[in-house]
ROLOPA-669893 format. One record per residue (C-alpha): y, z, x. Coordinates in steps of 0.05 Angstrom, whole numbers, padded with zeros to 5 digits, always signed. Example, Ala and Ser with C-alpha at 12.3 -4.5 7.8 and 13.67 -1.06 7.14 Angstrom:
BEGIN
-00090+00156+00246 -00021+00143+00273 
# end
This chain:
BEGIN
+00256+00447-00592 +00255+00379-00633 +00286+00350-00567 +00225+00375-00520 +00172+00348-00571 +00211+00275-00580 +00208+00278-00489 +00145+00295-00492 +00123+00249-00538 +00156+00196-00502 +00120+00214-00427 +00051+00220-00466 +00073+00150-00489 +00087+00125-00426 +00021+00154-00397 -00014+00123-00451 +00009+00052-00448 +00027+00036-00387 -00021+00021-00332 +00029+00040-00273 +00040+00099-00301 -00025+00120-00283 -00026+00102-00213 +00037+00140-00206 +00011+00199-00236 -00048+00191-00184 +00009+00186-00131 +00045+00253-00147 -00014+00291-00155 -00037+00266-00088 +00034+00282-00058 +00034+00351-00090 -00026+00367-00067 -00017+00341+00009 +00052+00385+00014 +00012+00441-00011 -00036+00433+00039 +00013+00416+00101 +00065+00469+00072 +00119+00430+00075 +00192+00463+00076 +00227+00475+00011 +00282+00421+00028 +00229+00374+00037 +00190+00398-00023 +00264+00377-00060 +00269+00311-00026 +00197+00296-00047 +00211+00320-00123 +00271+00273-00122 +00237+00214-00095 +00180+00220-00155 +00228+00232-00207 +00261+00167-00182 +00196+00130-00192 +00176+00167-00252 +00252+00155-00288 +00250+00082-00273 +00179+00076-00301 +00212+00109-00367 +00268+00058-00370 +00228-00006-00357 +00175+00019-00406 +00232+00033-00464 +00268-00027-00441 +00200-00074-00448 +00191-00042-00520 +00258-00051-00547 +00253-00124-00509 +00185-00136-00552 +00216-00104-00619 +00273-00160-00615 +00236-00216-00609 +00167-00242-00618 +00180-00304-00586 +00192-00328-00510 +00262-00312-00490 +00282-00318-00417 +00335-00274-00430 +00286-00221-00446 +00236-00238-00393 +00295-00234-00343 +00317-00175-00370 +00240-00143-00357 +00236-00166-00290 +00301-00128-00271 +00274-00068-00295 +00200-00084-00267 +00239-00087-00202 +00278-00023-00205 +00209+00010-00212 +00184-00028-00146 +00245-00010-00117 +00235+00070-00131 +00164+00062-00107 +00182+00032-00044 +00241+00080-00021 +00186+00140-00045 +00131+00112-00005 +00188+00118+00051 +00207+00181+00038 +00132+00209+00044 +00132+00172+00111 +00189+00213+00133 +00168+00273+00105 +00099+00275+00119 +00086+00244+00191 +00120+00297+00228 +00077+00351+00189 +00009+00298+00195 +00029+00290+00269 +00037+00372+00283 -00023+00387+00254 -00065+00330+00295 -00029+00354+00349 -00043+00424+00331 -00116+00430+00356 -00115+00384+00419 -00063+00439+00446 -00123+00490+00445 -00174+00448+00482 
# end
């Protein structure tokens, strides 16, 4: 149970420092909330859980990897700063191939139900 609360702790953290981590927040609920609302399949509900893990995991690493970064040194080290912007990438890397992913998933789903109601007319 220890485990759960030291997790916990450590997404709260995230939330709570980190700017990004907010707008990704704002991103899954708006993603969880448009599948509900299109009813998107359970294998795309699973894609779509994947993709905001990814984004969500590599926000976790850079933000542990920028505070063990700051604990080392105080002072400028390009070594660290390198090391930052590797991780700051992976993160806009996740992002990108999840903003993908929603394109895939959710324009078929977007297009059928635009479709949807000029069939009736």
């Amino acid at each position: 149970m220890r485990s759960f609360k030291f997790a916990g702790n450590g997404v709260w953290l995230t939330l709570r420092t980190q700017h990004n981590a907010w707008i990704h927040a704002l991103a899954s609920l708006i993603v969880v909330g448009a599948g509900y609302f299109l009813g998107i399949s359970r294998n795309d509900w699973c894609i779509i859980i994947f993709a905001c893990a990814g984004v969500w995991i590599a926000e976790s690493l850079n933000t542990a990897i920028e505070f063990v970064a700051d604990a080392t040194s105080k002072e400028f080290n390009p070594l660290i700063g390198k090391a930052k912007d590797v991780a700051a990438g992976a993160v806009l890397i996740a992002a990108i191939a999840a903003v993908i992913v929603g394109l895939l998933v959710f324009v078929p789903y977007l297009t059928a139900l635009v479709a949807s109601p000029l069939k009736h007319t």
